[in-house]
MISE-279319 format. One record per residue (C-alpha): x, y, z; residue number from 0. Coordinates in Angstrom, 1 decimal, always signed. Example, Ala and Ser with C-alpha at 12.3 -4.5 7.8 and 13.67 -1.06 7.14 Angstrom:
<sites>
SITE       x       y       z   nr
SITE   +12.3    -4.5    +7.8    0
SITE   +13.7    -1.1    +7.1    1
</sites>
This chain:
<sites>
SITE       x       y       z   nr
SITE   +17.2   +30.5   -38.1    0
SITE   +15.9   +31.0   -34.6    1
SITE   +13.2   +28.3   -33.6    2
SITE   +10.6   +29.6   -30.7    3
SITE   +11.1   +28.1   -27.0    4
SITE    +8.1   +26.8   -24.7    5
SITE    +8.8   +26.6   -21.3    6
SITE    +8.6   +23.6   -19.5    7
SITE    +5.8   +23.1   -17.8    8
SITE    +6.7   +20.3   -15.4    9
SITE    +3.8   +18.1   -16.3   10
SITE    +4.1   +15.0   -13.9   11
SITE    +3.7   +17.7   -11.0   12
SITE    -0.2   +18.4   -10.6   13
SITE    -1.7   +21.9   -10.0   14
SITE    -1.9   +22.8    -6.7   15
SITE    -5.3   +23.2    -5.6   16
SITE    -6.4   +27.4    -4.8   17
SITE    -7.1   +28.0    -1.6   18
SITE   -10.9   +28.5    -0.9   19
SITE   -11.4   +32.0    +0.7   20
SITE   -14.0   +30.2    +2.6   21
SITE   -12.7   +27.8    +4.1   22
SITE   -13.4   +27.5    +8.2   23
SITE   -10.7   +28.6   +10.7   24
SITE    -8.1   +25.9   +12.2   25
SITE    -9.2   +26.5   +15.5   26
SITE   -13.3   +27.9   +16.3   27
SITE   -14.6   +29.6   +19.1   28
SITE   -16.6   +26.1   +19.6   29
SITE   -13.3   +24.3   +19.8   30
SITE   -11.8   +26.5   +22.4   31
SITE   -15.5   +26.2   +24.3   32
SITE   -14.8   +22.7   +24.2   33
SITE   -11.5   +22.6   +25.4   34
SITE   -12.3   +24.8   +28.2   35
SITE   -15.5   +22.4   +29.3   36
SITE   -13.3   +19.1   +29.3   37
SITE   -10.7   +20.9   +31.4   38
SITE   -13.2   +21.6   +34.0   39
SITE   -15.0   +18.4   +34.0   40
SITE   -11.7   +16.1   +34.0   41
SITE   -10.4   +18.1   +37.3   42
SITE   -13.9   +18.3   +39.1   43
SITE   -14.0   +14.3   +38.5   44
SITE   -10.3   +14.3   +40.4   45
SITE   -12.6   +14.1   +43.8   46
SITE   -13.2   +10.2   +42.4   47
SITE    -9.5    +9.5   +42.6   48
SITE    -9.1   +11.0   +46.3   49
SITE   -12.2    +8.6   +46.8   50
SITE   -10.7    +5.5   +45.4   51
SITE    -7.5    +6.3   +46.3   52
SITE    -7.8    +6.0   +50.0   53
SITE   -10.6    +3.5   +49.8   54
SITE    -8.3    +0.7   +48.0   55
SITE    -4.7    +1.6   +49.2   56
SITE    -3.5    -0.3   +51.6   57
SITE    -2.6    +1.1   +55.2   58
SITE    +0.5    +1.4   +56.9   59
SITE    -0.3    +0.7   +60.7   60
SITE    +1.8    +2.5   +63.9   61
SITE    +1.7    +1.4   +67.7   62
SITE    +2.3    +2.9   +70.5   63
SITE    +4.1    +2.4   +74.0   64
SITE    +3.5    +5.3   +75.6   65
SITE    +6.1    +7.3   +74.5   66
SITE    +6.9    +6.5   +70.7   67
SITE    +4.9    +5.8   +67.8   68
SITE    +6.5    +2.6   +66.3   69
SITE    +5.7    +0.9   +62.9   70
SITE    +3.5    -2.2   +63.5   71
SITE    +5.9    -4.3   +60.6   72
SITE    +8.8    -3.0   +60.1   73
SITE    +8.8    -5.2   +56.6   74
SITE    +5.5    -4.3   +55.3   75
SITE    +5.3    -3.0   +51.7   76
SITE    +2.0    -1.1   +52.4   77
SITE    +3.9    +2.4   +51.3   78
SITE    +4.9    +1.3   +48.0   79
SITE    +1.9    -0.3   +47.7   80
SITE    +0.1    +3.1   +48.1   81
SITE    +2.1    +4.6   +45.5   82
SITE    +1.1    +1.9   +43.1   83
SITE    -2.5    +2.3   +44.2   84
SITE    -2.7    +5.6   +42.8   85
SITE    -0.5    +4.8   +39.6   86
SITE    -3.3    +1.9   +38.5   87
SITE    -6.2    +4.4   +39.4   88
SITE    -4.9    +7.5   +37.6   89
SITE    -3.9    +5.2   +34.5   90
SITE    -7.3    +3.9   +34.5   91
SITE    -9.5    +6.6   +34.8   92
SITE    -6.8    +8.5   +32.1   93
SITE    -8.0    +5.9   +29.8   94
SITE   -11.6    +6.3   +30.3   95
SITE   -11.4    +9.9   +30.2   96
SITE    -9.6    +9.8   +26.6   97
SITE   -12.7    +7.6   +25.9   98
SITE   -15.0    +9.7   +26.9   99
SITE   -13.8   +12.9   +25.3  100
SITE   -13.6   +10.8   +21.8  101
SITE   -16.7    +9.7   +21.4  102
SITE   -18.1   +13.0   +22.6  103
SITE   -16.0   +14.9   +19.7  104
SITE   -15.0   +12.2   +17.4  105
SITE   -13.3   +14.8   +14.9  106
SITE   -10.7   +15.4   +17.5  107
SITE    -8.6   +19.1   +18.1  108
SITE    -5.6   +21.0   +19.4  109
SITE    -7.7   +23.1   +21.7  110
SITE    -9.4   +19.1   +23.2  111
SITE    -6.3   +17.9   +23.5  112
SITE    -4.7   +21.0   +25.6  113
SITE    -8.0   +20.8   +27.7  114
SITE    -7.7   +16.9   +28.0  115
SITE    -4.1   +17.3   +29.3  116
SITE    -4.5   +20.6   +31.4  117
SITE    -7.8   +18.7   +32.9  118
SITE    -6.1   +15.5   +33.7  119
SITE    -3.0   +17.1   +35.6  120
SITE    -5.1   +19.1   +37.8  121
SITE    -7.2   +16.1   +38.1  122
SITE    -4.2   +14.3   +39.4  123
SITE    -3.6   +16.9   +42.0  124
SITE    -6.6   +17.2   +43.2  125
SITE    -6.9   +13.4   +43.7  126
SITE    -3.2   +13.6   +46.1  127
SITE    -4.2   +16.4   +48.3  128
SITE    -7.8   +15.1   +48.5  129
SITE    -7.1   +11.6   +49.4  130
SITE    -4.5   +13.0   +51.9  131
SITE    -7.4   +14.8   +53.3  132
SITE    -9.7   +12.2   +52.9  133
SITE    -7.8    +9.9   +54.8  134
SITE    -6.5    +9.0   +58.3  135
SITE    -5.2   +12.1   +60.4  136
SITE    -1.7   +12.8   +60.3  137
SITE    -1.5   +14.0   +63.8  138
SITE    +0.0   +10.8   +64.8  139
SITE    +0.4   +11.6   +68.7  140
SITE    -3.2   +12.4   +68.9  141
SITE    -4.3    +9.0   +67.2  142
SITE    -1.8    +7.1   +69.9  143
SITE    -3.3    +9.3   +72.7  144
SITE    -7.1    +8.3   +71.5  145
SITE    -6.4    +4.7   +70.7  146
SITE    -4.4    +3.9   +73.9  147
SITE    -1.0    +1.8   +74.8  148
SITE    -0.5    -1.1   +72.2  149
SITE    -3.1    -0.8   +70.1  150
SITE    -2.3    -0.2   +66.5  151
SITE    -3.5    +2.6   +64.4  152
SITE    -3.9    +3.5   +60.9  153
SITE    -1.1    +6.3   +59.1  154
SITE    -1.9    +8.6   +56.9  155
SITE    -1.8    +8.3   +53.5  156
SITE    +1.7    +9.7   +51.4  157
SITE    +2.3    +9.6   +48.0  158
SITE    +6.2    +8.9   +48.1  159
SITE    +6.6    +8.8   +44.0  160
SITE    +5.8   +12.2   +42.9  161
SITE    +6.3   +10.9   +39.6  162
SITE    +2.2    +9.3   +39.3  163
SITE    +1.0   +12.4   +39.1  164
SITE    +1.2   +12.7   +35.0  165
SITE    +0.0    +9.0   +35.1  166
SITE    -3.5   +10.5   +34.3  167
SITE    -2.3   +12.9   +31.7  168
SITE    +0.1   +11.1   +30.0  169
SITE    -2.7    +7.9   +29.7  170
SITE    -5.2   +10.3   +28.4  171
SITE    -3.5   +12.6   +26.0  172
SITE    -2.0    +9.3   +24.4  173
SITE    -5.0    +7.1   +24.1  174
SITE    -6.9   +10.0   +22.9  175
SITE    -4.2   +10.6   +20.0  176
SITE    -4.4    +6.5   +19.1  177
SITE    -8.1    +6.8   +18.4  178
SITE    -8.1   +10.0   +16.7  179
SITE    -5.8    +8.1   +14.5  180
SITE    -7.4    +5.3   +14.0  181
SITE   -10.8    +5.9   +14.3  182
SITE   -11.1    +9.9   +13.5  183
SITE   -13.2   +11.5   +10.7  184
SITE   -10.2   +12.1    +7.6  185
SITE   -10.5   +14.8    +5.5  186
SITE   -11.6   +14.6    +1.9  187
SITE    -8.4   +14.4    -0.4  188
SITE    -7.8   +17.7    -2.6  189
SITE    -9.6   +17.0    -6.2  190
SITE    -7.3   +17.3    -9.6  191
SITE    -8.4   +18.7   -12.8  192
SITE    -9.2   +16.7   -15.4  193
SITE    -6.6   +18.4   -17.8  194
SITE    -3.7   +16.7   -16.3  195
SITE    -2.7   +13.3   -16.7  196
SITE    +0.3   +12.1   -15.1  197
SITE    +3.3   +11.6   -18.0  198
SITE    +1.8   +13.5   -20.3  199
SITE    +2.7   +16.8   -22.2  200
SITE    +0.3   +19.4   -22.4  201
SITE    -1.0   +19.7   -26.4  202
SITE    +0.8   +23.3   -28.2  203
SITE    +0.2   +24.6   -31.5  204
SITE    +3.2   +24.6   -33.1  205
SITE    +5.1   +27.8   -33.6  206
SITE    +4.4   +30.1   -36.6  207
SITE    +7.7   +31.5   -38.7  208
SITE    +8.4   +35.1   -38.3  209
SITE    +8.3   +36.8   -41.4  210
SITE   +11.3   +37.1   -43.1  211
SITE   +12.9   +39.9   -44.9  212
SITE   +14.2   +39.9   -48.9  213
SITE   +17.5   +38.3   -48.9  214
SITE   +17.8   +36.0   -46.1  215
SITE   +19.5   +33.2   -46.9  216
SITE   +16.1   +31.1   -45.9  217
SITE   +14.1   +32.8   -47.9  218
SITE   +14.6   +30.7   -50.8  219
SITE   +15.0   +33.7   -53.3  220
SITE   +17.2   +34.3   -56.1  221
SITE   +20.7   +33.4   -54.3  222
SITE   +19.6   +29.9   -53.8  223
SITE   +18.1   +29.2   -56.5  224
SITE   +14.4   +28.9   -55.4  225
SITE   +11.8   +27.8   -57.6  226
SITE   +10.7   +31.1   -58.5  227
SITE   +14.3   +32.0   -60.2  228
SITE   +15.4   +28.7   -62.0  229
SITE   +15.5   +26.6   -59.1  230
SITE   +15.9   +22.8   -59.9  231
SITE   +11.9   +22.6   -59.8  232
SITE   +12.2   +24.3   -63.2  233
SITE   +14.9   +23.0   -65.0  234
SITE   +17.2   +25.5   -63.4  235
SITE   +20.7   +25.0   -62.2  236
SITE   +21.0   +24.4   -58.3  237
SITE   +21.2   +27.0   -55.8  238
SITE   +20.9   +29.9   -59.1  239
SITE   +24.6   +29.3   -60.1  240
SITE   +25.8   +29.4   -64.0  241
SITE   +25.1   +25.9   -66.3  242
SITE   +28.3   +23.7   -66.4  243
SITE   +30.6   +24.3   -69.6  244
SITE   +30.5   +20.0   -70.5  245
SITE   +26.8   +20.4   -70.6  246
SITE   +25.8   +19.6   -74.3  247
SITE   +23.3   +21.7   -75.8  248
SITE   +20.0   +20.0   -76.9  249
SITE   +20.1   +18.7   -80.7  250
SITE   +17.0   +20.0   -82.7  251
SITE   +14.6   +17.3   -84.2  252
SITE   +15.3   +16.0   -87.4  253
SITE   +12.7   +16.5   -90.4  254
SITE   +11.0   +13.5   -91.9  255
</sites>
């Protein structure tokens, strides 16, 4: 007797939801627009870190006799002190950039976050080679000629760590991932079909017999004594076989 298989149909395992043919794109033409505009925006705003930079960092001072240029203090810690200058400011102004850009586009973006790092760096650059040109000359025999015999004079500025350039981007790209993450839109979770419930076998009709053929030994015919050929239903001997010899034949009823 051959019994009909159903698949499995893995029933803990939910559906997985279709795909909805019209569903927007990844990245939009607005994204990359947007992208584009923060890039330009974060390196034209580099010109305020060449103006803050060599407003607030401090200056290393030269003298001269005549015929050297000396340093004023030998011990001073003015260069480092540069360095960390523009460290604190391109940290700072990372932060407020990543700020800026997240609660202009709160939904957040690969394309914003390539234009919030490619801005910043060129930000960076433009802060270094402006505050060097912003500040004092670097013609340093010129300046001791002007200023005269013993009287000290201001050096140019010199970023000695080249390192603080991606201070800016590295602020900004990660502050801007840490609110995206906690403060982003999220997107709505898939929905399940009511069908499935979770440990539960889908309902199936249970399978019909095939129809069966005269003389199979399930068919309950003649050979096995079935009811319709003197099965025990009817008094017949079990599975159609002859009656026992010791079997005593039935007495008739006696008369009154």
């Amino acid at each position: 007797m051959t019994e009909a298989v159903t698949p499995y149909d893995q029933p803990d395992k939910p559906p997985l939801p279709s795909a909805s043919p019209s569903s927007e794109p990844a990245v939009s033409p607005a994204d990359i627009r947007d992208g584009a505009a923060i890039a330009l925006v974060l390196g034209v705003s580099g010109v305020l870190l060449a103006l803050l930079w060599a407003w607030l960092a401090p200056r290393v001072q030269y003298v001269s006799n005549g015929e050297a240029v000396f340093l004023k203090n030998t011990e001073s810690e003015a260069r480092i002190g540069a360095d960390a200058t523009f460290f604190l400011l391109s940290t700072g102004l990372g932060v407020l950039s990543a700020v800026a850009v997240f609660l202009w586009r709160r939904r957040g973006g690969v394309p914003q976050v390539v234009g919030l790092a490619v801005g910043s760096a060129f930000a960076a650059l433009v802060g270094w080679r402006a505050g060097l040109w912003l500040g004092p000359s670097s013609d340093l025999a010129a300046v001791a000629r002007r200023v005269g015999k013993g009287v000290p004079f201001d050096a140019p500025l010199e970023l000695m760590a080249h390192g603080t350039l991606l201070a800016w981007p590295m602020a900004a790209v990660i502050v801007h991932l840490a609110l995206t993450a906690l403060w982003g839109p999220r997107e709505p979770a898939p929905e399940m079909p009511l069908s499935w419930i979770p440990g539960r076998y889908p309902a199936q009709e249970p399978a019909q017999p095939a129809d069966r053929a005269p003389g199979d030994p399930a068919s309950g015919d003649a050979e096995h004594g079935g009811p319709e050929h003197g099965g025990p239903e009817h008094g017949g001997p079990a599975y159609g076989g002859p009656a026992p010899a010791d079997r005593a034949p039935a007495e008739p009823p006696h008369a009154p």
